[in-house]
Phi, psi and omega in degrees: 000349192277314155322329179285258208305029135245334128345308211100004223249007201226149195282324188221184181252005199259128174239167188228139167225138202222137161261162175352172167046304160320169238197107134257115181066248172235040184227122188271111173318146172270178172310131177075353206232177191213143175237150187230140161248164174200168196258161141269251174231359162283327184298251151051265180306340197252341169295326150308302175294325136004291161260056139115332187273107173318134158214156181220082154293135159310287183176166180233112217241124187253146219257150156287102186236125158288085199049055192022062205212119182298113175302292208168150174264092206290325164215134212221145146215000000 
C-alpha cells in the first residue's frame, strides 16, 4: 500500500488493521484472515455534511488507474 499512498493516489494514508476475531467497525474479521480500512471519499462526503455542507453522492467505485492515469471503474455501486 505505501507506493499507492505515496502516489498520491489515496485520500489520507491511514489505515486501521484488525486481526482475526477483532472488529472494524461493526464487521468481525473472520478466522485466518486480517482485515484494513482505509478512508474514502464517502468518509469525507459524510464528515462534510456533519458540518453543514451539502454533499449528494451518486455512487462509489473502485476506479482502475493505469501509468498514472485514470482507466474505468472496474466495480461501481
Amino acid at each position: 500500500m505505501k507506493p499507492v499512498f505515496k502516489a498520491g493516489l489515496c485520500i489520507s494514508d491511514l489505515v486501521a488493521v484488525a486481526y482475526e476475531g477483532e472488529n472494524l467497525g461493526e464487521i468481525v474479521v473472520p478466522a485466518g484472515k486480517v482485515g484494513l480500512a482505509t478512508m474514502c471519499s464517502i468518509v469525507v462526503n459524510g464528515t462534510l455534511l456533519k458540518a453543514g455542507v451539502p454533499m449528494d453522492s451518486k455512487f462509489g467505485g473502485v476506479l482502475e488507474i493505469r501509468n498514472n492515469k485514470p482507466l474505468r471503474f472496474v466495480e461501481l455501486d
